[in-house]
Backbone as XML, in Angstrom:
<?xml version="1.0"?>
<chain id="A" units="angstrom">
  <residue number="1" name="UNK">
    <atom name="N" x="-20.002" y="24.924" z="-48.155"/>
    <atom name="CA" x="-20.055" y="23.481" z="-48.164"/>
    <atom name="C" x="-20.981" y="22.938" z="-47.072"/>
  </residue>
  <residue number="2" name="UNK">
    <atom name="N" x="-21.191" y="23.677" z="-46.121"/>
    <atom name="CA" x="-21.586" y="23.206" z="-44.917"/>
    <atom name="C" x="-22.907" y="24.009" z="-44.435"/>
  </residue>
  <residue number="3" name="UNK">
    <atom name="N" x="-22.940" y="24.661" z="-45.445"/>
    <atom name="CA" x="-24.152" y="26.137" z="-45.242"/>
    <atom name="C" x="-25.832" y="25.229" z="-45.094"/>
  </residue>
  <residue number="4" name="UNK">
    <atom name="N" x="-26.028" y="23.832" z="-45.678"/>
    <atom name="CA" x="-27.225" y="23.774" z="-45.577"/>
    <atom name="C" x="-27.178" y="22.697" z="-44.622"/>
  </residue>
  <residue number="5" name="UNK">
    <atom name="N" x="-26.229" y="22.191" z="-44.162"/>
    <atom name="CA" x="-25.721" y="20.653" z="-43.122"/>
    <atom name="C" x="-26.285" y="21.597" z="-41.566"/>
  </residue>
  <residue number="6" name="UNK">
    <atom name="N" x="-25.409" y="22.870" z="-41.149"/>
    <atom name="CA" x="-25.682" y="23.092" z="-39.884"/>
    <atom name="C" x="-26.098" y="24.165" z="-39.834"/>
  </residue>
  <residue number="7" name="UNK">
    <atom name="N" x="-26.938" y="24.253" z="-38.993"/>
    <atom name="CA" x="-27.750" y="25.393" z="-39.098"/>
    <atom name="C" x="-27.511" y="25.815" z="-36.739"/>
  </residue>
  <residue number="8" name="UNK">
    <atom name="N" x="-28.364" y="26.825" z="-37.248"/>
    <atom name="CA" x="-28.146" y="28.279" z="-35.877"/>
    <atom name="C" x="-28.538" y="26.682" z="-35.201"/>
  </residue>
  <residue number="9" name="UNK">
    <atom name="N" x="-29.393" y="26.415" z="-34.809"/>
    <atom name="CA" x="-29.800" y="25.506" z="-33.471"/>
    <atom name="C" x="-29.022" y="24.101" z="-33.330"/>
  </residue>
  <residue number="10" name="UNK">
    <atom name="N" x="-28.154" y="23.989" z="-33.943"/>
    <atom name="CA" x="-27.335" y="23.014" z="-34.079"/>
    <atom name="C" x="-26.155" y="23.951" z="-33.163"/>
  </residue>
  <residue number="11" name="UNK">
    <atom name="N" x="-25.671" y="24.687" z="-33.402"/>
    <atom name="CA" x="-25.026" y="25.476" z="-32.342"/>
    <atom name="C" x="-24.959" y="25.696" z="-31.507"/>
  </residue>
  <residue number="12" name="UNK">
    <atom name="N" x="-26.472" y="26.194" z="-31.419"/>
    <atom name="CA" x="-26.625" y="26.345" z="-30.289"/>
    <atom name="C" x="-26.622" y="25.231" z="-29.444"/>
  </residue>
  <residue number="13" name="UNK">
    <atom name="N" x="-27.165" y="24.351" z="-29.476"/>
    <atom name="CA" x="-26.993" y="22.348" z="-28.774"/>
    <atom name="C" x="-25.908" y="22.230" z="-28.356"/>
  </residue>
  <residue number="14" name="UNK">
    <atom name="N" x="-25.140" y="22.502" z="-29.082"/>
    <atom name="CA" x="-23.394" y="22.454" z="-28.774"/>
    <atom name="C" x="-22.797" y="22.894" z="-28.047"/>
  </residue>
  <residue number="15" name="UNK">
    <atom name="N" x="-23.118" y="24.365" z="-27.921"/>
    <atom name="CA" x="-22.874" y="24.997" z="-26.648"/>
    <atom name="C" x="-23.723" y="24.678" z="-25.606"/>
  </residue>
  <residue number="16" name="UNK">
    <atom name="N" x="-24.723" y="24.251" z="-25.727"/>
    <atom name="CA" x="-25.378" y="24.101" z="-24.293"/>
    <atom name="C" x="-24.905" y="22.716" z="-23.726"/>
  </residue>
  <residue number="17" name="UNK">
    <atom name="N" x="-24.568" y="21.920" z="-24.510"/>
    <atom name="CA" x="-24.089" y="20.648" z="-24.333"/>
    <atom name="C" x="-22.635" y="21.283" z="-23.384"/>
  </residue>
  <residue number="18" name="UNK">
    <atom name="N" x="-22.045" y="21.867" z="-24.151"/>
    <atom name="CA" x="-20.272" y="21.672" z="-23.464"/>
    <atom name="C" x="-20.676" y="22.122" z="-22.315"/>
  </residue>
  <residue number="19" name="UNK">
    <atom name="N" x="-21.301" y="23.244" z="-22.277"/>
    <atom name="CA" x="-21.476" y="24.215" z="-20.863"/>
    <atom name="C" x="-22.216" y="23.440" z="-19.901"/>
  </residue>
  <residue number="20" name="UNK">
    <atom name="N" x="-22.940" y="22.610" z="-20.191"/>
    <atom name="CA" x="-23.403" y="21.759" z="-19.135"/>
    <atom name="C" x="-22.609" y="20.774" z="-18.613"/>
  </residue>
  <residue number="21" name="UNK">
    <atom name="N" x="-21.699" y="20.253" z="-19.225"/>
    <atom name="CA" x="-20.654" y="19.441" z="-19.331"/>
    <atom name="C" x="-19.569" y="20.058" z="-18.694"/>
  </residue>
  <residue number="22" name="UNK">
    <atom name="N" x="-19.195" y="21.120" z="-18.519"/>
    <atom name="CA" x="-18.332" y="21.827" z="-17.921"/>
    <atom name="C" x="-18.654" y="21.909" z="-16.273"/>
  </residue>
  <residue number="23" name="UNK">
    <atom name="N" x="-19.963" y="22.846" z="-16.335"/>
    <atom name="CA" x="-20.687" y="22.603" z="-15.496"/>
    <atom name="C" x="-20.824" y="21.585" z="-14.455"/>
  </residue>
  <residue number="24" name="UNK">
    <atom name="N" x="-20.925" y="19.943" z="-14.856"/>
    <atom name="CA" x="-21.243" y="19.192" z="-14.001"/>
    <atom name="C" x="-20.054" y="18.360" z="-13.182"/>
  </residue>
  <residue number="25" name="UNK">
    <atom name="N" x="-18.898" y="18.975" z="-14.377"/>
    <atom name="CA" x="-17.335" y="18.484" z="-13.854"/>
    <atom name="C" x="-17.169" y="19.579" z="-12.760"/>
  </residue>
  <residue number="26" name="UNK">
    <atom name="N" x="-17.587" y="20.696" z="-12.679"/>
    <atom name="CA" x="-16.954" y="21.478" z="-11.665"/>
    <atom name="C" x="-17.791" y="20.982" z="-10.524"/>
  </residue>
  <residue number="27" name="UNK">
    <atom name="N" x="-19.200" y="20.885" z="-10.275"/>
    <atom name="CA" x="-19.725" y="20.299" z="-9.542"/>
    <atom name="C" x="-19.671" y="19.183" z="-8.735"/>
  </residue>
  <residue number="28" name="UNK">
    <atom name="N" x="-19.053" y="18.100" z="-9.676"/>
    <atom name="CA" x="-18.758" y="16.642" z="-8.953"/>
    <atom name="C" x="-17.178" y="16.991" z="-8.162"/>
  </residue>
  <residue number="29" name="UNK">
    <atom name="N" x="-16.352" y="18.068" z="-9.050"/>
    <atom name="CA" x="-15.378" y="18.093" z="-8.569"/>
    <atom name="C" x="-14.896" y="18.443" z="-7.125"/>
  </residue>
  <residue number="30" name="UNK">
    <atom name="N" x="-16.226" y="18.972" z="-6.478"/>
    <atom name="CA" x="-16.587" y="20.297" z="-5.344"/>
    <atom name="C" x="-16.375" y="18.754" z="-4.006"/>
  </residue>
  <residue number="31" name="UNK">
    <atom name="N" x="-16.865" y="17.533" z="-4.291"/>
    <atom name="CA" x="-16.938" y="16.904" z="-3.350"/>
    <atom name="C" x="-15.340" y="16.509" z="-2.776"/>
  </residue>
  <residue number="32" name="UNK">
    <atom name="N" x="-15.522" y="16.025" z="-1.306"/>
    <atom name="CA" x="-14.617" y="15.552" z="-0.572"/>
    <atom name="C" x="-14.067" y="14.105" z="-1.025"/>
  </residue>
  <residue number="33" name="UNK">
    <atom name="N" x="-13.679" y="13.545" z="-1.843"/>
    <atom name="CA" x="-13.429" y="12.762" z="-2.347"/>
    <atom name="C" x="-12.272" y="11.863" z="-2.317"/>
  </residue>
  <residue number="34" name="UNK">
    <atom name="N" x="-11.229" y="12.348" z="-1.218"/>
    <atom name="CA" x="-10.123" y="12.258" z="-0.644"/>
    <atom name="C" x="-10.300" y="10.915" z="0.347"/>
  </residue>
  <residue number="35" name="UNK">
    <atom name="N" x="-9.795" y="9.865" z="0.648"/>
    <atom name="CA" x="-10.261" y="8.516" z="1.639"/>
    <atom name="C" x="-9.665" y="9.315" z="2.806"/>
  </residue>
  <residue number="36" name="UNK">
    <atom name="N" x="-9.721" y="8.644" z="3.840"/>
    <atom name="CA" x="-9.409" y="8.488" z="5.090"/>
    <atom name="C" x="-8.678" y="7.416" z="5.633"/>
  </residue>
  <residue number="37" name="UNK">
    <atom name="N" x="-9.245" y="6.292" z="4.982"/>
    <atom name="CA" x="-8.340" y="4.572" z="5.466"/>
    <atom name="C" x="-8.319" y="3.941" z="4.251"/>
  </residue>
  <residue number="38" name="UNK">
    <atom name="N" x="-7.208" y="3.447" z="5.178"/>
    <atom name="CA" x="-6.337" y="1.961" z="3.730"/>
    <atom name="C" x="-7.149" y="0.618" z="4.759"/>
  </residue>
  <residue number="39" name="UNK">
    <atom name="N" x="-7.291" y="0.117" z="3.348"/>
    <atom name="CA" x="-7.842" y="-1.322" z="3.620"/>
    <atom name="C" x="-6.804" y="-2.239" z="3.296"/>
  </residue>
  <residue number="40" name="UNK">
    <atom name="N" x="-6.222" y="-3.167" z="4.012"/>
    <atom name="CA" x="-5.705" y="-4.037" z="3.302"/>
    <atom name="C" x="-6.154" y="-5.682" z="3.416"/>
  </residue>
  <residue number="41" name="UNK">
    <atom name="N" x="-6.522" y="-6.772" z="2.598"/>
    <atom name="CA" x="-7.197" y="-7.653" z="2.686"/>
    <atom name="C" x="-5.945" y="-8.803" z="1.744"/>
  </residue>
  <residue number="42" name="UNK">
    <atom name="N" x="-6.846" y="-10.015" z="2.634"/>
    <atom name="CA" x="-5.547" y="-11.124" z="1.515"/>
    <atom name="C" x="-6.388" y="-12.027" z="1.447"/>
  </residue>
  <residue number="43" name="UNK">
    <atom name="N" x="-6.693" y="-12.337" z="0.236"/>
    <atom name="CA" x="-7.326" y="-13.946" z="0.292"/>
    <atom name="C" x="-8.584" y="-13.741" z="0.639"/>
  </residue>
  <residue number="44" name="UNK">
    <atom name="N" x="-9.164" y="-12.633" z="0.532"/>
    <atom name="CA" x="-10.582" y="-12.536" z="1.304"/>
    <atom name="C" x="-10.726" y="-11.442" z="2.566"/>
  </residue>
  <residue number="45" name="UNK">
    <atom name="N" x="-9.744" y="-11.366" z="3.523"/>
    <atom name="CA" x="-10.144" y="-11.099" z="4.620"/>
    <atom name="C" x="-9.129" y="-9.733" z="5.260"/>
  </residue>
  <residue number="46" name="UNK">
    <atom name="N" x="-9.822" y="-9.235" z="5.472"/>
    <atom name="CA" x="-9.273" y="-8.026" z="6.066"/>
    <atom name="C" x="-7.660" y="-8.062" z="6.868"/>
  </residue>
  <residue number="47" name="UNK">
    <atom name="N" x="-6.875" y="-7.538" z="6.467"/>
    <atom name="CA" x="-5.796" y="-7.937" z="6.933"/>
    <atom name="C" x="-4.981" y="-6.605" z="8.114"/>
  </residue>
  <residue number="48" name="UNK">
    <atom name="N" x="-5.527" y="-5.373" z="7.583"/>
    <atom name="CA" x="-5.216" y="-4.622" z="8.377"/>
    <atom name="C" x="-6.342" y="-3.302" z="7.778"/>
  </residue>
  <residue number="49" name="UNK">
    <atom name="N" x="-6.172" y="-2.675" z="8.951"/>
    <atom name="CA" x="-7.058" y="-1.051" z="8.330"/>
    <atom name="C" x="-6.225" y="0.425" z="8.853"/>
  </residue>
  <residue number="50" name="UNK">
    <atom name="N" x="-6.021" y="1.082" z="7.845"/>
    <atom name="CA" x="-5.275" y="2.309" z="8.351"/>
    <atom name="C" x="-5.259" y="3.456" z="8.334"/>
  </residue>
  <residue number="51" name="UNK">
    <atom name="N" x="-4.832" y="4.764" z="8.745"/>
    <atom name="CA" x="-4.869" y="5.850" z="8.741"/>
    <atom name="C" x="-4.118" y="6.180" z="7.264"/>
  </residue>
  <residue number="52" name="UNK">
    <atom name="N" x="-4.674" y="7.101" z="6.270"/>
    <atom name="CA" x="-4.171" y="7.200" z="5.165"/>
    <atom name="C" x="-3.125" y="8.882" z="5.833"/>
  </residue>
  <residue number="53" name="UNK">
    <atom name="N" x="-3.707" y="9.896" z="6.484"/>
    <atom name="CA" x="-2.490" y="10.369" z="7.278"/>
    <atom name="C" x="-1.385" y="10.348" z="8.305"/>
  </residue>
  <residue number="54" name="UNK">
    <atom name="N" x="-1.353" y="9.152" z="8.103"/>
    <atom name="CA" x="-0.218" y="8.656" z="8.832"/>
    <atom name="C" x="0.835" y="7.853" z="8.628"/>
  </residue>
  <residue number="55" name="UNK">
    <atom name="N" x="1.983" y="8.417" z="8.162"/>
    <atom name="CA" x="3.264" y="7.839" z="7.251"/>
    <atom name="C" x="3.317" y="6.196" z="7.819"/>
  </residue>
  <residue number="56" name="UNK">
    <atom name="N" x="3.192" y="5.472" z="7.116"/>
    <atom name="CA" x="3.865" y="3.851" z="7.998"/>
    <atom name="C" x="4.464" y="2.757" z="6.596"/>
  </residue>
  <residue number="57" name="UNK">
    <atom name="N" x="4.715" y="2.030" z="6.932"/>
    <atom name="CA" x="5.259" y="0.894" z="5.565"/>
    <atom name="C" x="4.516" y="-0.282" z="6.637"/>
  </residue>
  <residue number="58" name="UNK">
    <atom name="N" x="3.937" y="-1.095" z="5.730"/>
    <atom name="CA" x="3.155" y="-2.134" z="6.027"/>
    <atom name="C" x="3.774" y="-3.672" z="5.066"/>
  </residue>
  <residue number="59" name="UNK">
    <atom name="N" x="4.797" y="-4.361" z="6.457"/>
    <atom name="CA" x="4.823" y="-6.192" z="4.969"/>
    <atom name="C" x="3.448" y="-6.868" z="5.249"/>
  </residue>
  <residue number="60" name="UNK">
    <atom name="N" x="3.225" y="-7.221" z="4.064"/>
    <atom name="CA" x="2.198" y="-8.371" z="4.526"/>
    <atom name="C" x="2.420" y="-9.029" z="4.206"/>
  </residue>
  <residue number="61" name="UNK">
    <atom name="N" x="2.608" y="-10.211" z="4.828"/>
    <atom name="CA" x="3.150" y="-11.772" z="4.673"/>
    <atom name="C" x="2.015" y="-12.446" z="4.456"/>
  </residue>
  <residue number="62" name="UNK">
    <atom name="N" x="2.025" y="-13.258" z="3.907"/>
    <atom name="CA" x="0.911" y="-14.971" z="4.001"/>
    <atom name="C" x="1.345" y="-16.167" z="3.277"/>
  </residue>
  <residue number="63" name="UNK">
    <atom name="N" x="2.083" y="-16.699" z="4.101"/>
    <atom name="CA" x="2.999" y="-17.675" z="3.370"/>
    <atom name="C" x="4.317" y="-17.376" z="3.103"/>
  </residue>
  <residue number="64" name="UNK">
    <atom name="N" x="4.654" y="-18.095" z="1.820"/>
    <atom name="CA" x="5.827" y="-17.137" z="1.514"/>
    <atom name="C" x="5.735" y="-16.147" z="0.453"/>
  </residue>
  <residue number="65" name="UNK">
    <atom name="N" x="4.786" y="-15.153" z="0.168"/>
    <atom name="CA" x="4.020" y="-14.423" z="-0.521"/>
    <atom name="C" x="4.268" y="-13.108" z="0.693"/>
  </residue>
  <residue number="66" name="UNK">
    <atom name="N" x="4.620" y="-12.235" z="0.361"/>
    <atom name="CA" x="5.397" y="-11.044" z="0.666"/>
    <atom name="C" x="4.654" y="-9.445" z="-0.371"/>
  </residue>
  <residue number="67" name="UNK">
    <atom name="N" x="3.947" y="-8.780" z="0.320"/>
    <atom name="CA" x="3.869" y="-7.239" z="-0.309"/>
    <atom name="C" x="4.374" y="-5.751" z="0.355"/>
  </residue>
  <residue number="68" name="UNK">
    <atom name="N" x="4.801" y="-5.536" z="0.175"/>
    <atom name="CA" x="5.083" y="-4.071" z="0.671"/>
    <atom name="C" x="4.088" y="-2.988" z="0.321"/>
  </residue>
  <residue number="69" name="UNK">
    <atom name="N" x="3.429" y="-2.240" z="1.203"/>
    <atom name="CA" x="2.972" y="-1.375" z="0.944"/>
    <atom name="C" x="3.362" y="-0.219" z="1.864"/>
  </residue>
  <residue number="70" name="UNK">
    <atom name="N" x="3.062" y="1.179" z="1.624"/>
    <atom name="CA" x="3.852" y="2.271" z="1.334"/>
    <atom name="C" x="2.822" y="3.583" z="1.744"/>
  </residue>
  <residue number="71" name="UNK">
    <atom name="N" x="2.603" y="4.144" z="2.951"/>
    <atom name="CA" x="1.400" y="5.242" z="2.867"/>
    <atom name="C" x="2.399" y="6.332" z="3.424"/>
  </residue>
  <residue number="72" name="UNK">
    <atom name="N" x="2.200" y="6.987" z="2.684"/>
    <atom name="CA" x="3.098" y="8.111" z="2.244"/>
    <atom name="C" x="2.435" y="9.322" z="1.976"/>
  </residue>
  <residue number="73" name="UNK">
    <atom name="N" x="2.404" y="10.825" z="3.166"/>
    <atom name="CA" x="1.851" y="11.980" z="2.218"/>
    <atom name="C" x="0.384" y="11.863" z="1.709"/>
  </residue>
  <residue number="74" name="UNK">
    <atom name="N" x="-0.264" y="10.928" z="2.195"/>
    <atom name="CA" x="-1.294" y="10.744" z="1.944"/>
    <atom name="C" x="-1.891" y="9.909" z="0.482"/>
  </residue>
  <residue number="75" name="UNK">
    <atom name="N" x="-0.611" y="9.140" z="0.309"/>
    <atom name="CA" x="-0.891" y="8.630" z="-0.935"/>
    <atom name="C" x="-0.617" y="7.029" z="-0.335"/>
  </residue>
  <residue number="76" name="UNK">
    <atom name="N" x="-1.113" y="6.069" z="-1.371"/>
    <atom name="CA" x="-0.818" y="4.724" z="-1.035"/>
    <atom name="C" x="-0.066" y="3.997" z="-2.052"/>
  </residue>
  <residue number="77" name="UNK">
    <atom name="N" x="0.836" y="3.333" z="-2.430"/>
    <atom name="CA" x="1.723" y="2.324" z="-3.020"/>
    <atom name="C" x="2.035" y="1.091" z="-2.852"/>
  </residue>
  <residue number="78" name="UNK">
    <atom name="N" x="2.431" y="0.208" z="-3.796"/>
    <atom name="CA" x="2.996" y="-1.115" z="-3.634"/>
    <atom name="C" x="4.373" y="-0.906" z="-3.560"/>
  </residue>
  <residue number="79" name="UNK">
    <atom name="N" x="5.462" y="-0.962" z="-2.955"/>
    <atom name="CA" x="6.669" y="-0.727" z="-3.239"/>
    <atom name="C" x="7.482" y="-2.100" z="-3.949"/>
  </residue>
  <residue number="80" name="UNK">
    <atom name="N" x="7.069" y="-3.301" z="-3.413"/>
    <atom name="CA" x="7.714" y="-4.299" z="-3.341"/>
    <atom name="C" x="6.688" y="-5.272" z="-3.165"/>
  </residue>
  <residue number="81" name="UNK">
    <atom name="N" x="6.918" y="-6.972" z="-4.321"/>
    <atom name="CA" x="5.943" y="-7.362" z="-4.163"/>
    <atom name="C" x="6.495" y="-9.145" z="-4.746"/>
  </residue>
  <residue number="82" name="UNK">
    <atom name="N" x="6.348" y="-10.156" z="-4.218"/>
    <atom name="CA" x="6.803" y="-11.239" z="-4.485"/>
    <atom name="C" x="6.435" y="-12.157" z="-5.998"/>
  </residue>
  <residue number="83" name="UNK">
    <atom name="N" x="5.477" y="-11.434" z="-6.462"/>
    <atom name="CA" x="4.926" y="-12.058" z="-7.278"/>
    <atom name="C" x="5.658" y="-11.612" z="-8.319"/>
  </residue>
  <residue number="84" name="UNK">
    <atom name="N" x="5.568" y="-12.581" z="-9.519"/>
    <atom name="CA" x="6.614" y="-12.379" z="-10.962"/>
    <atom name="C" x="6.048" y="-11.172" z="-12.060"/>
  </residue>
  <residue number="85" name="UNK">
    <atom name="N" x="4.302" y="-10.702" z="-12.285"/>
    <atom name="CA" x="4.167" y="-9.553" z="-13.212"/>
    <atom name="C" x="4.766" y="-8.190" z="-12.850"/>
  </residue>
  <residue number="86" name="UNK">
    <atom name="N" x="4.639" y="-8.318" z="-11.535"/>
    <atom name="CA" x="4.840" y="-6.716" z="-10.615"/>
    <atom name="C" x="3.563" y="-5.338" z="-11.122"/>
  </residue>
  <residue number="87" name="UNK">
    <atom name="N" x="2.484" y="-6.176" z="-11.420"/>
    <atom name="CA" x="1.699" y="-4.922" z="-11.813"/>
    <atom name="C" x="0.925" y="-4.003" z="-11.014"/>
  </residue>
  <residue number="88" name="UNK">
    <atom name="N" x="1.211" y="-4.349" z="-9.232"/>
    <atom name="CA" x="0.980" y="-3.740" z="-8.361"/>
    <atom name="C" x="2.335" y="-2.669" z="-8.483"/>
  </residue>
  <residue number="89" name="UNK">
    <atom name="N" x="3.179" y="-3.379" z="-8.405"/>
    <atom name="CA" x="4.331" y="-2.659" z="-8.039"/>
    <atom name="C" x="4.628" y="-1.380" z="-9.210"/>
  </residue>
  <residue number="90" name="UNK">
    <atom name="N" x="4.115" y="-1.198" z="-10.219"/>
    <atom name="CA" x="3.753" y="-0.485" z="-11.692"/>
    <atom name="C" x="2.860" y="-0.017" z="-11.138"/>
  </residue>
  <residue number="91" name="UNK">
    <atom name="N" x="1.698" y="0.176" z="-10.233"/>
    <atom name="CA" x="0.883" y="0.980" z="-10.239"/>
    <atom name="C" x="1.139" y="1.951" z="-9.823"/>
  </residue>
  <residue number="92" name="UNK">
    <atom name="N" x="0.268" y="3.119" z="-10.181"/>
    <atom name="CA" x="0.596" y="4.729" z="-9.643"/>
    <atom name="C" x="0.000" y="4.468" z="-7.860"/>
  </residue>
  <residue number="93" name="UNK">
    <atom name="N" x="0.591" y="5.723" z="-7.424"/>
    <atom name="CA" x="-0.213" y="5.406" z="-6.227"/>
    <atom name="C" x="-1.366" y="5.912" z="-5.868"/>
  </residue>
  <residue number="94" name="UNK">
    <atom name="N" x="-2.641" y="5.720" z="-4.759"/>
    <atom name="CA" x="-3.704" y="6.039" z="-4.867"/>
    <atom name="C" x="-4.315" y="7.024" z="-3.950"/>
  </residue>
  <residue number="95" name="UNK">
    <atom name="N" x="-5.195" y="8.027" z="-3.720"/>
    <atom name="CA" x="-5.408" y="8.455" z="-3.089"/>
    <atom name="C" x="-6.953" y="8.799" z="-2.506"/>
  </residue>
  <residue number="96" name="UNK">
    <atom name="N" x="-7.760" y="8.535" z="-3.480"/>
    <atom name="CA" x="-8.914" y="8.975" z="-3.887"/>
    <atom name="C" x="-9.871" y="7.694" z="-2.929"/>
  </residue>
  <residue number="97" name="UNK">
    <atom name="N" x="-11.087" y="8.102" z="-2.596"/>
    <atom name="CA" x="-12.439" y="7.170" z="-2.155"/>
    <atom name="C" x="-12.525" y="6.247" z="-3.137"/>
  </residue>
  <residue number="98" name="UNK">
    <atom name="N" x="-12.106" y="4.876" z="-3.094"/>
    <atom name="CA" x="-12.789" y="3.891" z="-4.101"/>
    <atom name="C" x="-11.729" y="3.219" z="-5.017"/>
  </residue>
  <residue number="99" name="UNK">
    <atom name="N" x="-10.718" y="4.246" z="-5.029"/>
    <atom name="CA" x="-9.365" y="3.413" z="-5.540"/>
    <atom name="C" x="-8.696" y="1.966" z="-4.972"/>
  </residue>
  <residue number="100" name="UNK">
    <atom name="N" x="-8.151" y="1.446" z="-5.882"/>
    <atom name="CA" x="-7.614" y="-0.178" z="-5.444"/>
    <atom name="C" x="-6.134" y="-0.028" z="-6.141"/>
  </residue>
  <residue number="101" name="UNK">
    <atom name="N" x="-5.811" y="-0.988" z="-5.195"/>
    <atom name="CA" x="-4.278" y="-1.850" z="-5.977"/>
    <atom name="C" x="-5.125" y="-3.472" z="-6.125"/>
  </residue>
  <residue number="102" name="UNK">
    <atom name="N" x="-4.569" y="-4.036" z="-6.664"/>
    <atom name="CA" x="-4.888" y="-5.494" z="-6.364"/>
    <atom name="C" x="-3.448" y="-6.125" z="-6.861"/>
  </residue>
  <residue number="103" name="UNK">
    <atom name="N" x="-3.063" y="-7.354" z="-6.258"/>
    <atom name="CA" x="-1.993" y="-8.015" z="-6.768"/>
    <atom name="C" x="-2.829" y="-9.409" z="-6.562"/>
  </residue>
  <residue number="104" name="UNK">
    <atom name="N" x="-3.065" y="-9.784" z="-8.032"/>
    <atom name="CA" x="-3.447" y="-11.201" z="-8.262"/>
    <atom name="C" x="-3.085" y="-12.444" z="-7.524"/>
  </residue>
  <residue number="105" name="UNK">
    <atom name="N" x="-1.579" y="-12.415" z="-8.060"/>
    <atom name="CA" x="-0.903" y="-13.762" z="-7.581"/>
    <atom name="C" x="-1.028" y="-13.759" z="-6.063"/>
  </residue>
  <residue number="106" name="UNK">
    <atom name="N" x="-1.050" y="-12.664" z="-5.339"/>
    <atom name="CA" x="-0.914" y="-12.847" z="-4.008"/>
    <atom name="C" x="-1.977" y="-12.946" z="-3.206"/>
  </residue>
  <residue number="107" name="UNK">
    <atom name="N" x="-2.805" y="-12.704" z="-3.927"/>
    <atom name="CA" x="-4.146" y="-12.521" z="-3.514"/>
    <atom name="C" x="-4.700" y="-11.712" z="-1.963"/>
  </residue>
  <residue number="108" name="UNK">
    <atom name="N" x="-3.994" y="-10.194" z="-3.016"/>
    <atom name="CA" x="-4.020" y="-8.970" z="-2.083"/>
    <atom name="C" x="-5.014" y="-7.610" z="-2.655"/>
  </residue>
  <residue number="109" name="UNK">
    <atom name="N" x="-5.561" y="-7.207" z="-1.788"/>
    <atom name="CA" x="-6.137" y="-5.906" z="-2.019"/>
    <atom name="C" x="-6.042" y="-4.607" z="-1.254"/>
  </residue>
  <residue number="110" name="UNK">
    <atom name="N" x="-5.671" y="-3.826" z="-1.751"/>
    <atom name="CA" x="-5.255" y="-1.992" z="-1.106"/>
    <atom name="C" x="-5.949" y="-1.359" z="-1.427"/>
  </residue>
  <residue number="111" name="UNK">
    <atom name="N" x="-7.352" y="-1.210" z="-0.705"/>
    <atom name="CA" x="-8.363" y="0.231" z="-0.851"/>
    <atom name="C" x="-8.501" y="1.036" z="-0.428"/>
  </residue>
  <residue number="112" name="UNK">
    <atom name="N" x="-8.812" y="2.133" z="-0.659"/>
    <atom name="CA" x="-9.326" y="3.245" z="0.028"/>
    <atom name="C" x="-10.132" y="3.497" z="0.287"/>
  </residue>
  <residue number="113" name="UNK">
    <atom name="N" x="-11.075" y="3.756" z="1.325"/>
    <atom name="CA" x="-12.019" y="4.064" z="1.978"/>
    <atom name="C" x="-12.600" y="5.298" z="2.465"/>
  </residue>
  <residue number="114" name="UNK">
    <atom name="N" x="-13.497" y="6.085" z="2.813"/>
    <atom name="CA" x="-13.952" y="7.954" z="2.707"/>
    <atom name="C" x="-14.115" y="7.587" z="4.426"/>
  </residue>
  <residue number="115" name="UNK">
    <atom name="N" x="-14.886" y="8.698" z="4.558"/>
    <atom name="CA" x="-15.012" y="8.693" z="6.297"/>
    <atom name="C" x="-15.883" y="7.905" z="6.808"/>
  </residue>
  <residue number="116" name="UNK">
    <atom name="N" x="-16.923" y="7.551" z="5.484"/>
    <atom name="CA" x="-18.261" y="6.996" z="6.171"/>
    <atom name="C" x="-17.965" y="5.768" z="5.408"/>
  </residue>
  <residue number="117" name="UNK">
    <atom name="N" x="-17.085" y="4.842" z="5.479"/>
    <atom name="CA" x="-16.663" y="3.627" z="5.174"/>
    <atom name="C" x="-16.994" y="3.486" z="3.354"/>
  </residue>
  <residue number="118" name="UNK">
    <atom name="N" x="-17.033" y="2.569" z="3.207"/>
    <atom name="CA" x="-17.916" y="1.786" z="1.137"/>
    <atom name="C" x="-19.088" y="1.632" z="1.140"/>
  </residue>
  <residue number="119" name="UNK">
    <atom name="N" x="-19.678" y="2.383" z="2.045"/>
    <atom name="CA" x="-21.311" y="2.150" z="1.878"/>
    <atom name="C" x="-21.581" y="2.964" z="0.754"/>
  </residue>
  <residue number="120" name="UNK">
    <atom name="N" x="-21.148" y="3.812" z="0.572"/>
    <atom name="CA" x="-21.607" y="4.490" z="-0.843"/>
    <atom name="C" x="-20.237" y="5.506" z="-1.402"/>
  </residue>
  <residue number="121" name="UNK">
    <atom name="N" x="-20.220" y="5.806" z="-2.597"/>
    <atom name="CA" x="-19.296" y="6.635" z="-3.229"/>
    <atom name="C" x="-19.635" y="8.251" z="-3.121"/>
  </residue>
  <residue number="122" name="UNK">
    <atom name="N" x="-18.805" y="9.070" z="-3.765"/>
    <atom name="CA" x="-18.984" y="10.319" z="-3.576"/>
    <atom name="C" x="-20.197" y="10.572" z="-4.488"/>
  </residue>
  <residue number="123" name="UNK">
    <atom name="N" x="-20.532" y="9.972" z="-5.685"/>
    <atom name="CA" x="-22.288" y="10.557" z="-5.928"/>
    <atom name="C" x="-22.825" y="9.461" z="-5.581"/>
  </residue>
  <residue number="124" name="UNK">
    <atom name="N" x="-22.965" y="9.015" z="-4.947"/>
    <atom name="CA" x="-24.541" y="8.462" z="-4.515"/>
    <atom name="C" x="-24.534" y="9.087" z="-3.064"/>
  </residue>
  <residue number="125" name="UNK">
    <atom name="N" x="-23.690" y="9.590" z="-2.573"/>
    <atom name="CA" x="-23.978" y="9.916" z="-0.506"/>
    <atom name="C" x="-24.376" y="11.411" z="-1.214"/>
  </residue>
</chain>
């Protein structure tokens, strides 16, 4: 059925395709990609900056607008959060260069940051 549709060099493409593809995942995978600091910002402005190895619970207040955040093991979380969706508080937690929480209503942000700050990501440095 298929005898005159694909032929040998069509195969071959295929495999060179996956294997390169395989290939470039193990490669990107090789980088340090792990942050170093939590950012936390409200409304714009930097609200605190932190050691991502170093266990602490952080409230951030502004108003009567309330977040909990959670650095843990090297991971980051919303635990607790004043606003009515809770889709911070639903988020997984983060660990990686470049990851965010954001909580809308509160107008909060939780990033992560690498050693050499957001000047660039793990492929472009």
């Amino acid at each position: 059925m298929f005898k005159g549709i694909i032929r040998k060099a069509d195969i071959l493409l295929a495999g060179v395709l996956i294997l390169t593809g395989v290939a470039a995942s193990l490669w990107i995978s090789q980088f340090d990609t792990s942050g170093s600091r939590v950012i936390i910002k409200t409304d714009g402005k930097v609200y605190g900056s932190y050691s991502i190895s170093e266990d602490r619970t952080v409230t951030v207040k502004q108003g009567k607008k309330t977040n909990t955040v959670r650095i843990h093991n090297g991971e980051v979380s919303v635990t607790h959060a004043s606003c009515h969706n809770q889709v911070c508080v639903k988020h997984k937690a983060i660990h990686t260069t470049g990851e965010s929480i954001i909580c809308l209503p509160n107008k909060m942000v939780v990033q992560i940051q690498g050693k050499g700050g957001d000047e660039y990501d793990a492929i472009s440095s």
